[in-house]
RODO-2510 file (C-alpha; in nm, 4 decimals, decimal comma):
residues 480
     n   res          X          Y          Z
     1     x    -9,2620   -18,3304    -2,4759
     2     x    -9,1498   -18,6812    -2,4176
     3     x    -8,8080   -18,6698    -2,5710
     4     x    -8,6910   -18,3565    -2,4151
     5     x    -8,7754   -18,4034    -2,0354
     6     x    -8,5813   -18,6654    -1,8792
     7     x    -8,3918   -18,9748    -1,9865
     8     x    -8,4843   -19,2804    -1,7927
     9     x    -8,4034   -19,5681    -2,0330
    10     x    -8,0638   -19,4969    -2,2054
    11     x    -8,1033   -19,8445    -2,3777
    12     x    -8,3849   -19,6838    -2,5918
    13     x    -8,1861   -19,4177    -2,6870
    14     x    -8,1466   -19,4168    -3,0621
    15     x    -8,0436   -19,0793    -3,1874
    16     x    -7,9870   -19,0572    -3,5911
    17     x    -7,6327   -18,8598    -3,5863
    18     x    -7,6819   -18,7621    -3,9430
    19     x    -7,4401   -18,5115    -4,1228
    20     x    -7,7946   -18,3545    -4,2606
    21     x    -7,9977   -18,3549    -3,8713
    22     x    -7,9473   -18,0780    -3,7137
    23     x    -7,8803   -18,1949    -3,3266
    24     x    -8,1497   -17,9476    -3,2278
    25     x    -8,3736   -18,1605    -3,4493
    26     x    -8,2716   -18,5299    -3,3320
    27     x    -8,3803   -18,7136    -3,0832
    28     x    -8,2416   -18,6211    -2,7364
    29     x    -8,3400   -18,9597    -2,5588
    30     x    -8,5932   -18,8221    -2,3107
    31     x    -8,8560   -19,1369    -2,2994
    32     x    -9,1726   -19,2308    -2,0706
    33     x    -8,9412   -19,4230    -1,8501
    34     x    -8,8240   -19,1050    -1,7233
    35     x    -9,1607   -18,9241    -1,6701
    36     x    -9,2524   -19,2014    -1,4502
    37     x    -8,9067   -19,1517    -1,2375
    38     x    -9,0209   -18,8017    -1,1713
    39     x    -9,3162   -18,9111    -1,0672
    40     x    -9,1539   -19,1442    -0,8531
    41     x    -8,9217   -18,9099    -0,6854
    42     x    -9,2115   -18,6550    -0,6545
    43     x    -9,1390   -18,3938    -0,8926
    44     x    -9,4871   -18,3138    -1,0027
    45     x    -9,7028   -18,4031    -0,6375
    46     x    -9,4722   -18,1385    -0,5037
    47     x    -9,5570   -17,9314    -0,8086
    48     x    -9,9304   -17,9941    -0,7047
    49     x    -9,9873   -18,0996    -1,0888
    50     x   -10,3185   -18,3426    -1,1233
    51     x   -10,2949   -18,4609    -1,5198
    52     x    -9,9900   -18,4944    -1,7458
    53     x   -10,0870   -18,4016    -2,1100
    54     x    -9,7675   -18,5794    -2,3087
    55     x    -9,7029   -18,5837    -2,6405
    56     x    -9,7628   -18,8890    -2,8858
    57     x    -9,5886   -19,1982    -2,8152
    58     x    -9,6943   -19,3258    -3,1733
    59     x    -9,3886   -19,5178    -3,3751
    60     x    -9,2518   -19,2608    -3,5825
    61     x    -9,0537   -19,2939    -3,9269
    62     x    -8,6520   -19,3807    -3,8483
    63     x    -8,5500   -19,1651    -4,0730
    64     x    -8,5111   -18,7706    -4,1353
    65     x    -8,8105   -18,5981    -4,3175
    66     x    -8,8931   -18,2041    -4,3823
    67     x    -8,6161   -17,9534    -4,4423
    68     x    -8,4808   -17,6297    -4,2860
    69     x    -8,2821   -17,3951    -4,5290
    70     x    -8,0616   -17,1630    -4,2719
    71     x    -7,8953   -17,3982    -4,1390
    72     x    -7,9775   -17,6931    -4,4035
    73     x    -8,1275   -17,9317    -4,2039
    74     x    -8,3511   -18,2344    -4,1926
    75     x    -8,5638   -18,3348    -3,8900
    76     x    -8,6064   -18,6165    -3,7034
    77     x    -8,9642   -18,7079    -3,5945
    78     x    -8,8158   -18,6732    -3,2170
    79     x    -9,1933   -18,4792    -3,1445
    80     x    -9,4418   -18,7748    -3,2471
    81     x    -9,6755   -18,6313    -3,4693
    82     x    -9,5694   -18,8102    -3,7881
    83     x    -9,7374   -19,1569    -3,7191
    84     x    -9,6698   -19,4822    -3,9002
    85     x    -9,8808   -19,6512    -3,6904
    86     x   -10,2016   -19,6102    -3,5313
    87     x   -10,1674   -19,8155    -3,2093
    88     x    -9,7696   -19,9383    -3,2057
    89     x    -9,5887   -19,7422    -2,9403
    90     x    -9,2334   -19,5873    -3,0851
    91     x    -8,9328   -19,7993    -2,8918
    92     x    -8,7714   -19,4621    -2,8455
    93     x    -9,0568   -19,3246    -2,6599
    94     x    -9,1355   -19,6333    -2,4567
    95     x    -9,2678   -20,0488    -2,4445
    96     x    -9,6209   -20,1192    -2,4330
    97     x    -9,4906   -20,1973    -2,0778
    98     x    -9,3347   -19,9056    -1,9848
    99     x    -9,6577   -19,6845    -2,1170
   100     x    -9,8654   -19,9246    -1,8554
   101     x    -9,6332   -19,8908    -1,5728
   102     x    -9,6239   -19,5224    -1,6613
   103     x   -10,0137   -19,4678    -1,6129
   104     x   -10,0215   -19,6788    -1,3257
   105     x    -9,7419   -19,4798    -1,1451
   106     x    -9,8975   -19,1708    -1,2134
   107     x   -10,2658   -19,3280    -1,1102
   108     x   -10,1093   -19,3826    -0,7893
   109     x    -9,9791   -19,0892    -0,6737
   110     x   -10,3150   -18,9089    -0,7927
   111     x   -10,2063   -18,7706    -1,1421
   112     x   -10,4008   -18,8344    -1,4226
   113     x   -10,2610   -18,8901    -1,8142
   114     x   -10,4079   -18,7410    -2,1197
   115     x   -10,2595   -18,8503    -2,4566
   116     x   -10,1721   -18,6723    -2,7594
   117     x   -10,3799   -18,8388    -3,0903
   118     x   -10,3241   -18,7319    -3,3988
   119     x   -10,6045   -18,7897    -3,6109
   120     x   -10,5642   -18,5268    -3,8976
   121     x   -10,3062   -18,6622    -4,0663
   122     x   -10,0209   -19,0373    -4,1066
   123     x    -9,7063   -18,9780    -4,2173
   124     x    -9,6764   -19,1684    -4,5821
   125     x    -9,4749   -19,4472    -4,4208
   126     x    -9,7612   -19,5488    -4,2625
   127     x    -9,9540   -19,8484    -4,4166
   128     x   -10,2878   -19,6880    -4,3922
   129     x   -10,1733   -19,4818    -4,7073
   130     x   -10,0895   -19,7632    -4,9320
   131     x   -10,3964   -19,9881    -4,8510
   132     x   -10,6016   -19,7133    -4,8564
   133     x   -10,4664   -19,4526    -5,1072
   134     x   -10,8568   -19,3082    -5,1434
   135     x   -10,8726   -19,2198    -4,7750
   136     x   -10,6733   -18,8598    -4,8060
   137     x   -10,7378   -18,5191    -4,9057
   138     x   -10,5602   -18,4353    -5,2707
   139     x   -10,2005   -18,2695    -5,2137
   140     x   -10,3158   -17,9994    -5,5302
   141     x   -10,6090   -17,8026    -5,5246
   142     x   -10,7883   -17,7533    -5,8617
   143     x   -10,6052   -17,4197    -5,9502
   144     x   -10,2849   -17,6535    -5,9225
   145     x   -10,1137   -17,5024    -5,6659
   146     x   -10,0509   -17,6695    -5,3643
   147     x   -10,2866   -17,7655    -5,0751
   148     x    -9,9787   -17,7449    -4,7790
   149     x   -10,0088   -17,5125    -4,4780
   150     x   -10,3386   -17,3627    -4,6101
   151     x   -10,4991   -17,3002    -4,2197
   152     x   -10,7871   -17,0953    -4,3048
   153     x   -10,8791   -17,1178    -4,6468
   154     x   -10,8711   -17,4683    -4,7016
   155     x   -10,8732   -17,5753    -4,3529
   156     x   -11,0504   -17,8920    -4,3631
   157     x   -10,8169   -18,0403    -4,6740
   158     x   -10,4733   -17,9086    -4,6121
   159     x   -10,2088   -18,0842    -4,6203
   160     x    -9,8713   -17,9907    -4,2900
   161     x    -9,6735   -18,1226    -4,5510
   162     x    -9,5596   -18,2707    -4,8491
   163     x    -9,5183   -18,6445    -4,7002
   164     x    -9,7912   -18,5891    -4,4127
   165     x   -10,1271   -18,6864    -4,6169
   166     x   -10,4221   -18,5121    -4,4683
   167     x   -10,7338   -18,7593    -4,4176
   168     x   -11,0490   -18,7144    -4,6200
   169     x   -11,3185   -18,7253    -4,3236
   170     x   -11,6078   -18,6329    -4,5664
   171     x   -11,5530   -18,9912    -4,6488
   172     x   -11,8261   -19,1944    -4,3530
   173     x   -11,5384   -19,4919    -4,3334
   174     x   -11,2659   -19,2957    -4,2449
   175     x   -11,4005   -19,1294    -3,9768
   176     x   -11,5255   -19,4682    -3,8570
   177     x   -11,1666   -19,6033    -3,8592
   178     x   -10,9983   -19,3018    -3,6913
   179     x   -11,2018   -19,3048    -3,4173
   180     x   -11,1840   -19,6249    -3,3512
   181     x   -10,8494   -19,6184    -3,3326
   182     x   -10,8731   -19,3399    -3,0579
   183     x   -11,1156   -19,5072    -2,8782
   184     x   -10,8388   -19,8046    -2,8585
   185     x   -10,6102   -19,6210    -2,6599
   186     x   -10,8987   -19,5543    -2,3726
   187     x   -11,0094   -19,9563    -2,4072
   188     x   -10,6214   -20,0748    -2,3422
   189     x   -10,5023   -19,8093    -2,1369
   190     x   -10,6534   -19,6460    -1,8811
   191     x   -10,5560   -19,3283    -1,9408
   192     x   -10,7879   -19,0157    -1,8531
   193     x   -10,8007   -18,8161    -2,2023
   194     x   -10,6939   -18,6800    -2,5183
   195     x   -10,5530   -18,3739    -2,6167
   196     x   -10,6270   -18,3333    -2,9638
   197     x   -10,4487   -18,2427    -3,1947
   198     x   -10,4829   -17,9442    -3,5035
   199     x   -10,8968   -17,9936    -3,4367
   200     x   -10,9920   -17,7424    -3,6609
   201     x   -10,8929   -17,8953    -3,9858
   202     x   -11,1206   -18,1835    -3,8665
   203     x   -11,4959   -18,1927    -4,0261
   204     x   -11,7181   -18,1920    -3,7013
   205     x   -11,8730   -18,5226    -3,8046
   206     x   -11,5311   -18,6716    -3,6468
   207     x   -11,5538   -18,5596    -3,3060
   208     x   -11,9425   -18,6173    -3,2671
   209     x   -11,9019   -18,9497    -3,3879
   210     x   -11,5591   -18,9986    -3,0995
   211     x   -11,7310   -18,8773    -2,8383
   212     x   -12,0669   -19,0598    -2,9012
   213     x   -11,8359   -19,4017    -2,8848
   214     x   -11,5953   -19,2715    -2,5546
   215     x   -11,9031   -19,2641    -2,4314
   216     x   -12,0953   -19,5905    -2,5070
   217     x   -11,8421   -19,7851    -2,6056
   218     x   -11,5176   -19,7559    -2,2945
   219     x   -11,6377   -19,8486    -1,9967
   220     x   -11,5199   -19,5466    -1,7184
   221     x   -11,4137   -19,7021    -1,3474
   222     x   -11,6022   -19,4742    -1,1131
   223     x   -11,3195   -19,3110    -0,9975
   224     x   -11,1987   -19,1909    -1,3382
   225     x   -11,3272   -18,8805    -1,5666
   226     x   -11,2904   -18,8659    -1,9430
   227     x   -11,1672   -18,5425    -2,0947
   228     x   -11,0768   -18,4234    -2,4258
   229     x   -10,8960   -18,0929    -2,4929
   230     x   -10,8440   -17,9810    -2,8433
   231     x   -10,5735   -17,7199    -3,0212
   232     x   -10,7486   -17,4403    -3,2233
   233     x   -10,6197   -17,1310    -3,3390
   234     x   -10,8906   -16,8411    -3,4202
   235     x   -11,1697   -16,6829    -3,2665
   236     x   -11,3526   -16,7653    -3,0012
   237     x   -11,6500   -16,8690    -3,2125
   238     x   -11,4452   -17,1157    -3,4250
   239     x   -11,2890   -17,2566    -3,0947
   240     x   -11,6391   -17,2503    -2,9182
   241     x   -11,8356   -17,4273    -3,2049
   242     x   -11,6186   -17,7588    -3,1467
   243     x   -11,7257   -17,7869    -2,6938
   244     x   -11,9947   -17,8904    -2,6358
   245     x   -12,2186   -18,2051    -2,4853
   246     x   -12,1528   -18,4583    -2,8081
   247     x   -11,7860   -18,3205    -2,9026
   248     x   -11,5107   -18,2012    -2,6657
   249     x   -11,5090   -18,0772    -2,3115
   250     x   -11,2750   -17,7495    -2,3807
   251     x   -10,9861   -17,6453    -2,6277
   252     x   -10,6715   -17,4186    -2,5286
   253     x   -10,7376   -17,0349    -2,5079
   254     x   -10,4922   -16,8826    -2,7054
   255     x   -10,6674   -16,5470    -2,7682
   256     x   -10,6459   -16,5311    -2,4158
   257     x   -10,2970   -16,6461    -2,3949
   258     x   -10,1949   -16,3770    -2,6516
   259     x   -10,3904   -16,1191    -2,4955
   260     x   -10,1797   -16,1722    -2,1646
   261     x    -9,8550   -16,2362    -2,3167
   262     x    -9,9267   -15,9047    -2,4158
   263     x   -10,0238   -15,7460    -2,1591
   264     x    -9,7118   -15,9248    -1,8954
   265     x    -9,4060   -15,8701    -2,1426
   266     x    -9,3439   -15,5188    -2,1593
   267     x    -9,3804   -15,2290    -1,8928
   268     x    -9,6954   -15,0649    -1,8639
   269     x    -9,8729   -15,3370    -2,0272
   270     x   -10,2538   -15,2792    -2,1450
   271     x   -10,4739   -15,4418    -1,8829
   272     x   -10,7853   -15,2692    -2,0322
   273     x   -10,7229   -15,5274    -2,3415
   274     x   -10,6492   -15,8214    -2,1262
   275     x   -10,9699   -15,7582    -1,8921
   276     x   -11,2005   -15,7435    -2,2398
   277     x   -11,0404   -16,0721    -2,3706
   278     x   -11,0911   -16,2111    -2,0072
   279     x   -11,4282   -16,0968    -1,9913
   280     x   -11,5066   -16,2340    -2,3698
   281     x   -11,3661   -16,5829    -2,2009
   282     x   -11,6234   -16,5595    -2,0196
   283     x   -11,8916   -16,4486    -2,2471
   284     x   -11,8390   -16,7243    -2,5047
   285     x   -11,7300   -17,0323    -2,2885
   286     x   -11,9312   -16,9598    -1,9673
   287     x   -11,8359   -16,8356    -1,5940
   288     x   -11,7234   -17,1991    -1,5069
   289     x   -11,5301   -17,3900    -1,7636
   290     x   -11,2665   -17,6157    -1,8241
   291     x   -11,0999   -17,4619    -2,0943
   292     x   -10,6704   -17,4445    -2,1417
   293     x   -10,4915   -17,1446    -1,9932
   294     x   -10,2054   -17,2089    -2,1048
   295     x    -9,8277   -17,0513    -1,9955
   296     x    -9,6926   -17,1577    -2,3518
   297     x    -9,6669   -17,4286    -2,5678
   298     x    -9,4616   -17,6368    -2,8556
   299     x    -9,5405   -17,3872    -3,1091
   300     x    -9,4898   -17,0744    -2,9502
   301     x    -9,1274   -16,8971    -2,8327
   302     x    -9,0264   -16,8791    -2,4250
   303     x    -9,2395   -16,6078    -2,2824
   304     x    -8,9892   -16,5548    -2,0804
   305     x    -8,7531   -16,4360    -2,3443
   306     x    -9,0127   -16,2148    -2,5186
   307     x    -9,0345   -16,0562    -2,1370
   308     x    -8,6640   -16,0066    -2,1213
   309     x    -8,5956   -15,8760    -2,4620
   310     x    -8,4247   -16,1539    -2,6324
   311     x    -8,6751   -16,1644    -2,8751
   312     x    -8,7747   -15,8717    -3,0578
   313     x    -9,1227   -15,7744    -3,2094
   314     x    -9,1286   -15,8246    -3,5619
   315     x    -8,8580   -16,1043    -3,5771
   316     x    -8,8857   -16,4476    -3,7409
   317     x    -8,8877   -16,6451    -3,4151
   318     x    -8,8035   -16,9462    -3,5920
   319     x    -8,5175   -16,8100    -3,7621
   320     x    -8,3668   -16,6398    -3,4555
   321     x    -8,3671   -16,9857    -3,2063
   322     x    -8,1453   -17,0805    -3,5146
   323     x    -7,9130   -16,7845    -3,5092
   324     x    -7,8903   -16,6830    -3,1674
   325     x    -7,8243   -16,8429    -2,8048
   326     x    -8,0924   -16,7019    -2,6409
   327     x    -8,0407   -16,6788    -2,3046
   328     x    -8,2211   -16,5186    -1,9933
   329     x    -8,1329   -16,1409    -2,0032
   330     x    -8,3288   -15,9891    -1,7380
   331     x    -8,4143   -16,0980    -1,3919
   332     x    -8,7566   -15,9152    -1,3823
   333     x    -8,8284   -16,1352    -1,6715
   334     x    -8,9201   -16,4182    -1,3971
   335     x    -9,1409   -16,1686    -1,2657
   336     x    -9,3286   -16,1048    -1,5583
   337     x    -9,3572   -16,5181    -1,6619
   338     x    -9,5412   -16,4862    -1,2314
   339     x    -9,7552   -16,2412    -1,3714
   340     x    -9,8261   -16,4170    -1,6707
   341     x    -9,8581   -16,7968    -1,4451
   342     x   -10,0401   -16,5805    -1,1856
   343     x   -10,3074   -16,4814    -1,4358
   344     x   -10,3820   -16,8335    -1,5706
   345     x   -10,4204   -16,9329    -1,1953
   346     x   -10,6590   -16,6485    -1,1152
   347     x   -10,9112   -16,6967    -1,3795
   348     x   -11,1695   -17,0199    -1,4841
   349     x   -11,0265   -17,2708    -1,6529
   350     x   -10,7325   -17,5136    -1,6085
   351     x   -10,3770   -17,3664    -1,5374
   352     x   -10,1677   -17,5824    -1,7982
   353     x    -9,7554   -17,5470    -1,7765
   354     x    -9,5587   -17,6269    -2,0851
   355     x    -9,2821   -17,7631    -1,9152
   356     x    -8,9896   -17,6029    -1,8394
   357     x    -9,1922   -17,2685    -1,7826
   358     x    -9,1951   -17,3586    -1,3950
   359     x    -8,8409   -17,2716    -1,3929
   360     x    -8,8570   -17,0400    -1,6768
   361     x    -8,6412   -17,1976    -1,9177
   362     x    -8,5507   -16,9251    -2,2438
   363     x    -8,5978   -16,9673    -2,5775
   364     x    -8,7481   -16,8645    -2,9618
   365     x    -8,9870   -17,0651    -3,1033
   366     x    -8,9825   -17,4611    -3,1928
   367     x    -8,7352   -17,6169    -3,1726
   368     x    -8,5478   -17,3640    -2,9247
   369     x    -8,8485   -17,3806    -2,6939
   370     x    -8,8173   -17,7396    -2,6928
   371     x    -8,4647   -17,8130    -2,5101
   372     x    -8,4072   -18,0715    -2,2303
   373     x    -8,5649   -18,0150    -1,9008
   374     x    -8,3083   -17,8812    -1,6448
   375     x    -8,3777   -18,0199    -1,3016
   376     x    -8,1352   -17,8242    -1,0710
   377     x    -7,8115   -17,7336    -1,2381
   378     x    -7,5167   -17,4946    -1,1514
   379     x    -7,4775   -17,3194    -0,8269
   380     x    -7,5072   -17,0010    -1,0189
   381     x    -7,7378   -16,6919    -1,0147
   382     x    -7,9611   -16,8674    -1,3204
   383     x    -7,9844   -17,1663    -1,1233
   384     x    -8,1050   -16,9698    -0,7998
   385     x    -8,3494   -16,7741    -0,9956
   386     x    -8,4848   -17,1027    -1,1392
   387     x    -8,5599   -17,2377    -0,8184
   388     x    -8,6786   -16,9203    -0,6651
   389     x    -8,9654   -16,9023    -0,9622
   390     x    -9,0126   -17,2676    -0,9029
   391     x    -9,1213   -17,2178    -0,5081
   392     x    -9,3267   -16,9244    -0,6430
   393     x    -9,5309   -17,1190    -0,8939
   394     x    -9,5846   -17,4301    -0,6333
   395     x    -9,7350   -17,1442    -0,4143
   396     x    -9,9446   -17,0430    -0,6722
   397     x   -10,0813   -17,3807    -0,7671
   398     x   -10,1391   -17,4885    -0,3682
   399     x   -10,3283   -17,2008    -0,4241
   400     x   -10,5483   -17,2826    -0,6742
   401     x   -10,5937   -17,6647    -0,5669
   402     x   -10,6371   -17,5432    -0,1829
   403     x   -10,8961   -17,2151    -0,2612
   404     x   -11,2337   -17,3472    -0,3502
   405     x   -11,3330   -17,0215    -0,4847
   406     x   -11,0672   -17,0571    -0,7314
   407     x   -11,2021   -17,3757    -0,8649
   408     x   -11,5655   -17,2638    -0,9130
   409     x   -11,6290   -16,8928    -0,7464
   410     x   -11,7641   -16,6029    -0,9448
   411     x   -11,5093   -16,4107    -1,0920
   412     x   -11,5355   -16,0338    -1,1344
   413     x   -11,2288   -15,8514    -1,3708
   414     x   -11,1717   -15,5284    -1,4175
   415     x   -10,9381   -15,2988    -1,5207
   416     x   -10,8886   -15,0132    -1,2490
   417     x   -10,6444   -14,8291    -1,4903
   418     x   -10,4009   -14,9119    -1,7867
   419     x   -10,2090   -15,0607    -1,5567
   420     x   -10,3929   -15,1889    -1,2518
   421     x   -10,5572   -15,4862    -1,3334
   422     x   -10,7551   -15,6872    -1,0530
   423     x   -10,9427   -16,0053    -1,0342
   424     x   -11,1698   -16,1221    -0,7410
   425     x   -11,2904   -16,4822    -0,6891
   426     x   -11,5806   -16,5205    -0,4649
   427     x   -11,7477   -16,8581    -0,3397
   428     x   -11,9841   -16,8700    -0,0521
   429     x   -11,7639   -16,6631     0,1783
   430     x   -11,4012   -16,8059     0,0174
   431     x   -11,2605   -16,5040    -0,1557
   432     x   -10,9389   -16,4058    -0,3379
   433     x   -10,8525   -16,0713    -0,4857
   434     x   -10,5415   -16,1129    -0,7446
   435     x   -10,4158   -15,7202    -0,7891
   436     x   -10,1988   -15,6921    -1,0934
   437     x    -9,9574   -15,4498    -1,1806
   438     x    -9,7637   -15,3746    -1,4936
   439     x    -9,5987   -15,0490    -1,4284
   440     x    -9,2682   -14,9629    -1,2929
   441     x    -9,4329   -14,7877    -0,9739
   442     x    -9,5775   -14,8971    -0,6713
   443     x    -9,9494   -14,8664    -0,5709
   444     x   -10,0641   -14,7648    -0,2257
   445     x   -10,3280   -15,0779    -0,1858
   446     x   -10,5249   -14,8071    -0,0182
   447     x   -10,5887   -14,6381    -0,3290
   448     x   -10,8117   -14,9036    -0,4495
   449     x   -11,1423   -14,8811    -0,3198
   450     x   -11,2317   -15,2270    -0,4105
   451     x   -11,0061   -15,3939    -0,1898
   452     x   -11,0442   -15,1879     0,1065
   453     x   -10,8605   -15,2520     0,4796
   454     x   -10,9984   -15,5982     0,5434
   455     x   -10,7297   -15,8586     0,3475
   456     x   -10,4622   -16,0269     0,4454
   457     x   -10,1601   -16,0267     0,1882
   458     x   -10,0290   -16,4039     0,1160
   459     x    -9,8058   -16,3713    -0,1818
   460     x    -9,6536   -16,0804    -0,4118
   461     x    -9,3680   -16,1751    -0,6203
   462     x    -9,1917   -16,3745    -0,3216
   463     x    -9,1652   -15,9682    -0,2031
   464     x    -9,2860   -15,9080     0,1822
   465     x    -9,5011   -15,6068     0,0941
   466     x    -9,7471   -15,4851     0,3385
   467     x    -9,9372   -15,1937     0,1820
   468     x    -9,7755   -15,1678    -0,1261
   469     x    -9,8584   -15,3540    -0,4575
   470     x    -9,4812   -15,3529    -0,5871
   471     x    -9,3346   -15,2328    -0,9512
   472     x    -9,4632   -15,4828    -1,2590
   473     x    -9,5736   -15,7242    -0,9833
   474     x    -9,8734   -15,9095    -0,8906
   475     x   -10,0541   -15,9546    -0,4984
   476     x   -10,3083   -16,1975    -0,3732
   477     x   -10,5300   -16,1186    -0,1239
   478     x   -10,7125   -16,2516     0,1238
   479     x   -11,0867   -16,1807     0,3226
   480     x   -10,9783   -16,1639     0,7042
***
């Protein structure tokens, strides 16, 4: 999220300071400027991160939109996904230089960029909605109550919100001008992708019709890929039924992502459910794909603080990052977020970090679990912890970029008990055994016939184990 990782251009910074903005709603003054410093400096190559997703850099309306009740608050549109323009970068996000310089940076130190569009819906600000006042779904449905926030019922027609029209892409010319104005972005920037954006309240004619002109109409160097990722919550049928060769290459696995958040958080955590989600992965999107695995996102609260207790089941997440300072509670926490990272490493897919989770930064859901990016800080024992569970995760993802087998072996999971969870990667001869445990005992690795004597232990928690698979920890193993 643009605004909250790093300020690099505090001329652009333009925050409203409104009695009725909430200063967890403004804008913070995070901007592309400063993305491309930490590329620069080497942030993200030591992270051994490939491909920056970032959110829209779209101009946004100047003013304050939407309301909060407890505390009364408006919001600023410090995310980017209220556009008033289609193609007009926002000044407090970045230039039209600063975007190129950006890409460029990260081309050359071997990172690619995918950009958020939003196609589903404008803010009303934007002129599309004057000129064009037939292009949007209606705001009332024909019982007269109101089409907002109606996900699965009305999915295709809903509105986010009262000033966010939703466009009408059962109408032939509106899909034509939406995705031309995606393809755009790939004809004047070379960027690598799009991550897309609420994709299930889009018809499928839409993303057919995008795909068919990414790929006749922007010319790909030889040496650059074109991938689209989309957001979809439901099951894995809805999710599958929008990948495929003539619409997009993968969308984020939540059921998966809920099934380990799950399964990590608490003590004795159900592998058995975690394995059948894994395995239904499998099942519906193939042995070898490219879908999300993600460690969190915008949307969702800290896993970390759901691991440490902060947040309690049952609680109005939103409500409570409003209410409460939600700190870091328990240190085993960062060991559960390494089970959790450890997991999305282990299995097909793509590893994605929302940032901040690579130090496990705290917090409910949006907008607590979007605060600024802390790179270093105090010389205290949060601060050491931070760091500590940011060497762990760069071992992890040397891991996965240095392991072939991790990148397209087989992959066998199975639950050995409620607790024991393993995964083994195998690709001519390369092979990795990931041995997860969510109780608070340790396992004899002898006890697990799988594995047997011949491995070589490279990582468990930062612990130096030898024959022991430690308490609520996770072990990688290694063929001799």
């Amino acid at each position: 999220m643009i605004d909250r990782f790093k300020d690099g251009n505090a001329l652009n910074n333009k925050p409203l300071n409104r009695a009725d903005v909430n200063s967890k709603v403004d804008f913070w003054g995070g901007d592309v400027a400063g993305l491309t410093q930490k590329i620069e400096d080497g942030y993200f190559k030591k992270l051994n991160i490939n491909t920056l997703w970032v959110s829209p850099v779209v101009k946004n309306p100047e003013g304050p939109w939407g309301e909060w009740k407890n505390p009364q608050t408006k919001f600023s549109g410090y995310h980017g996904y209220w556009p008033i323009s289609s193609t007009e970068t926002d000044s407090r996000f970045c230039t039209k230089n600063e975007l190129e310089n950006f890409i460029k940076t990260a081309e050359k130190n071997g990172i690619n960029v995918l950009l958020d569009y939003v196609a589903h819906h404008i803010h009303q600000d934007h002129p599309l909605f004057k000129s064009h006042p037939d292009w949007y779904t209606s705001l009332y449905l024909p019982d007269g109550t109101k089409n907002t926030e109606r996900w699965d019922d009305h999915r295709l027609t809903t509105w986010f919100d009262d000033f966010m029209p939703t466009f009408n892409f059962f109408k032939p010319e509106v899909v034509e001008a939406m995705t031309d104005s995606a393809v755009w972005w790939m004809k004047n920037y070379p960027i690598y992708g799009f991550r897309h954006d609420a994709t299930k309240h889009i018809p499928d004619v839409f993303w057919r019709t995008l795909t068919k002109k990414l790929k006749t109409q922007v010319l790909i160097p030889q040496n650059r890929n074109m991938y689209q990722i989309g957001e979809t919550y439901g099951s894995p049928e809805l999710i599958g039924s929008y990948i495929g060769s003539g619409l997009l290459d993968a969308q984020f696995d939540f059921n998966l992502y809920d099934a380990a958040v799950s399964t990590f958080k608490n003590v004795n955590g159900n592998c058995k459910n975690l394995a059948d989600i894994a395995n239904d992965s499998k099942k519906n999107y193939g042995s070898h794909h490219t879908m999300g695995n993600i460690t969190g996102n915008q949307d969702r609260p800290r896993f970390i603080s759901l691991a440490d207790g902060s947040l309690k089941d049952g609680e109005n997440f939103k409500q409570v990052g409003w209410d409460r300072n939600i700190q870091v509670q328990d240190k085993l926490a960062y060991q559960r977020l390494q089970n959790l990272e450890a997991f999305m490493v282990s299995v097909p897919g793509v590893p994605v970090i929302y940032y901040g989770d690579e130090i496990g930064m705290p917090g409910a859901n949006d907008p607590d679990c979007r605060r600024m990016m802390r790179f270093g800080g105090k010389n205290d024992t949060i601060a050491f912890l931070e760091q500590k569970h940011l060497s762990m995760i760069t071992k992890l993802l040397e891991l996965r970029k240095s392991e072939i087998c991790l990148q397209y072996g087989d992959c066998k999971i199975n639950s050995i008990s409620p607790t024991l969870l393993m995964i083994e990667r195998n690709y001519f001869g390369s092979k990795l055994i990931f041995v997860f445990n969510t109780s608070n005992k340790e396992i004899d690795i002898k006890q697990i016939k799988e594995i047997g004597n011949n491995v070589q232990i490279l990582l468990a928690n930062g612990h130096e184990l030898t024959n022991q698979i430690g308490a609520e920890s996770f072990i990688v193993l290694k063929q001799n």
